[in-house]
GUTOR-483285 format. One record per residue (C-alpha): residue in three letters; residue number from 0; x, y, z. Coordinates in nm, 2 decimals. Last residue first. Example, Ala and Ser with C-alpha at 12.3 -4.5 7.8 and 13.67 -1.06 7.14 Angstrom:
<r res="Ser" n="1" u="1.37" v="-0.11" w="0.71"/>
<r res="Ala" n="0" u="1.23" v="-0.45" w="0.78"/>
This chain:
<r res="Unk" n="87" u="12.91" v="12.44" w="10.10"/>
<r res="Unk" n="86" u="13.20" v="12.41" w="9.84"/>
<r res="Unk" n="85" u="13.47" v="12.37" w="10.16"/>
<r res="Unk" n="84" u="13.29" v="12.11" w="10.26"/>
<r res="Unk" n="83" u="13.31" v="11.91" w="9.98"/>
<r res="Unk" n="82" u="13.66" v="11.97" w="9.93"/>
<r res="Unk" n="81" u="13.74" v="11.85" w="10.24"/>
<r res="Unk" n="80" u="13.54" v="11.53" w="10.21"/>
<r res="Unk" n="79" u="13.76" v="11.44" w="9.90"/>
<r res="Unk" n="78" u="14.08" v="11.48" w="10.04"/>
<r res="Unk" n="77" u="13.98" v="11.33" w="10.34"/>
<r res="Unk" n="76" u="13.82" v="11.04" w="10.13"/>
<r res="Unk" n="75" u="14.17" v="10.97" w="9.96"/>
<r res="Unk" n="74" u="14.36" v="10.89" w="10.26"/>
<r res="Unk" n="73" u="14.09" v="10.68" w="10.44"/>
<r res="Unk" n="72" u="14.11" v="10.43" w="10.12"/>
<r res="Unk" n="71" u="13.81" v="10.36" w="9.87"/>
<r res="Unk" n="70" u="13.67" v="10.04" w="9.93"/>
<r res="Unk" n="69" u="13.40" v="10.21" w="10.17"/>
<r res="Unk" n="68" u="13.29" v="10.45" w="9.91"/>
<r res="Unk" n="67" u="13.31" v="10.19" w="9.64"/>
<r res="Unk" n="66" u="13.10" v="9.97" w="9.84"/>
<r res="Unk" n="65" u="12.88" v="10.30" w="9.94"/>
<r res="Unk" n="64" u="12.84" v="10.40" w="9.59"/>
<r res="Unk" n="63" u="12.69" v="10.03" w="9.42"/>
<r res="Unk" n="62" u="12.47" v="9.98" w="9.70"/>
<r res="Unk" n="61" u="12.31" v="10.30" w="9.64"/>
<r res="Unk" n="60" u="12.27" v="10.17" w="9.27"/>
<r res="Unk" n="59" u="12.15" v="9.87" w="9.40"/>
<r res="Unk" n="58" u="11.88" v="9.96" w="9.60"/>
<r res="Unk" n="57" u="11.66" v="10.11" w="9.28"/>
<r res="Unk" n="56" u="11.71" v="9.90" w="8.98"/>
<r res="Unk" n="55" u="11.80" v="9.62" w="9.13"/>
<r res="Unk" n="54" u="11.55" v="9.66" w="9.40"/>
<r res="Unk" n="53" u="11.24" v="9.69" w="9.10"/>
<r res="Unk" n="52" u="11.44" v="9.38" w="8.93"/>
<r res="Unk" n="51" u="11.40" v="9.15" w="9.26"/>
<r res="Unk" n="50" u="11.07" v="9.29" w="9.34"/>
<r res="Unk" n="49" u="10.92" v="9.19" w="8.98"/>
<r res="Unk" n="48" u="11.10" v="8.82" w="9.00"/>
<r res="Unk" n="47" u="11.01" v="8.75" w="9.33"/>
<r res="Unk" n="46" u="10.58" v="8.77" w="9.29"/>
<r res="Unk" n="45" u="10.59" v="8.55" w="8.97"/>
<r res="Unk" n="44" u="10.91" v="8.35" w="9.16"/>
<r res="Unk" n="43" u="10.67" v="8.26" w="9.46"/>
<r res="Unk" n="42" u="10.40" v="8.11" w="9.27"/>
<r res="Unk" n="41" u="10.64" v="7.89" w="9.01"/>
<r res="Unk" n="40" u="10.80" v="7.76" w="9.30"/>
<r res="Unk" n="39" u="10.47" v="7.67" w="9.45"/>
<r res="Unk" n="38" u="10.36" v="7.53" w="9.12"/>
<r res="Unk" n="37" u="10.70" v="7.33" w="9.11"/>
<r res="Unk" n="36" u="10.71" v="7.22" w="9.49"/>
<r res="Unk" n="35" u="10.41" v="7.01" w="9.53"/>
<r res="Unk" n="34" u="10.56" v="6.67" w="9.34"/>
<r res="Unk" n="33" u="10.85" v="6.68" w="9.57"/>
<r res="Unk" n="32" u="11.14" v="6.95" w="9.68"/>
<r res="Unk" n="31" u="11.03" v="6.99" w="10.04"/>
<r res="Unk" n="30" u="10.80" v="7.23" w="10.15"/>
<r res="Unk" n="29" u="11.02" v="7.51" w="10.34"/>
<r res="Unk" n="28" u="11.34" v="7.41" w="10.14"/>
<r res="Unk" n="27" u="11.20" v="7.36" w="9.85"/>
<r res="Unk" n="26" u="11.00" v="7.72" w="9.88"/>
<r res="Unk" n="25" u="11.35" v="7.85" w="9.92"/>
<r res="Unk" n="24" u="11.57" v="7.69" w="9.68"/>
<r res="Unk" n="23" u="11.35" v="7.78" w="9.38"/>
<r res="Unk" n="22" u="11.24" v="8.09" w="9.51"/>
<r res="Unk" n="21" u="11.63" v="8.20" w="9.52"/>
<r res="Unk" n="20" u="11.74" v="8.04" w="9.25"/>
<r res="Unk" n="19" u="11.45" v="8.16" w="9.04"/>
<r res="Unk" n="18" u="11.45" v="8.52" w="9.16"/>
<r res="Unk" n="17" u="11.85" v="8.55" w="9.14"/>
<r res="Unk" n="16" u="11.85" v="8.44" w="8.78"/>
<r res="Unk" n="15" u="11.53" v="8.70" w="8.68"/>
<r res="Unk" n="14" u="11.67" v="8.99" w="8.87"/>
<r res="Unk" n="13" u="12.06" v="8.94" w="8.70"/>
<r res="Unk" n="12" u="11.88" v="8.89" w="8.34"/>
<r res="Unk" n="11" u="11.63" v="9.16" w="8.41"/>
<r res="Unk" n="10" u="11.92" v="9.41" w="8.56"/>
<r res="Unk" n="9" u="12.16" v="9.30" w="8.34"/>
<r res="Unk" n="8" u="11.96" v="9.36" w="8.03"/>
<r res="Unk" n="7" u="11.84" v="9.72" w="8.13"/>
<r res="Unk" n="6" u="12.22" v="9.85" w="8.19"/>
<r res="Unk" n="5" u="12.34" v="9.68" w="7.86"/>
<r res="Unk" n="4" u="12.05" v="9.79" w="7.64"/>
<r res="Unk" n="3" u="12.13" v="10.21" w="7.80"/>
<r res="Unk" n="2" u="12.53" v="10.16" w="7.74"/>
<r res="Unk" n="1" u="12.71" v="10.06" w="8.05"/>
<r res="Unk" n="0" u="13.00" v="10.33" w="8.17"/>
């Protein structure tokens, strides 16, 4: 389990590197990477890097339970599914 300072530094660190690769390579790849592309890199990772680290702290969680539910094996979620219904 991640301590509270680890959980909130990986999400801004993994937000913040994901927002400017991503704006970076996509506004270069719509405009062109010349003398126009840093302020229009700049624009799109001000609005990028707030919706990457609100999803990261919202979507990826979810995220995070189905993988491991669909990594987990067929034999072990019967078990588990069973149970579950039999406390409802």
């Amino acid at each position: 389990m991640m301590s509270r300072k680890q959980f909130w530094l990986t999400a801004l660190m993994t937000s913040f590197v994901m927002a400017v690769i991503m704006s970076g390579v996509l506004s270069g790849y719509k405009l062109g990477f010349n003398a126009q592309w840093p302020p229009v890199w700049l624009s799109g990772f001000s609005v990028a890097w707030p919706v990457a680290l609100l999803l990261n702290l919202t979507v990826l969680p979810q995220i995070r339970k189905l993988a491991a539910w669909l990594s987990t094996p067929n034999h072990v979620k019967k078990p588990q599914q069973q149970r579950q219904k039999n406390r409802a």
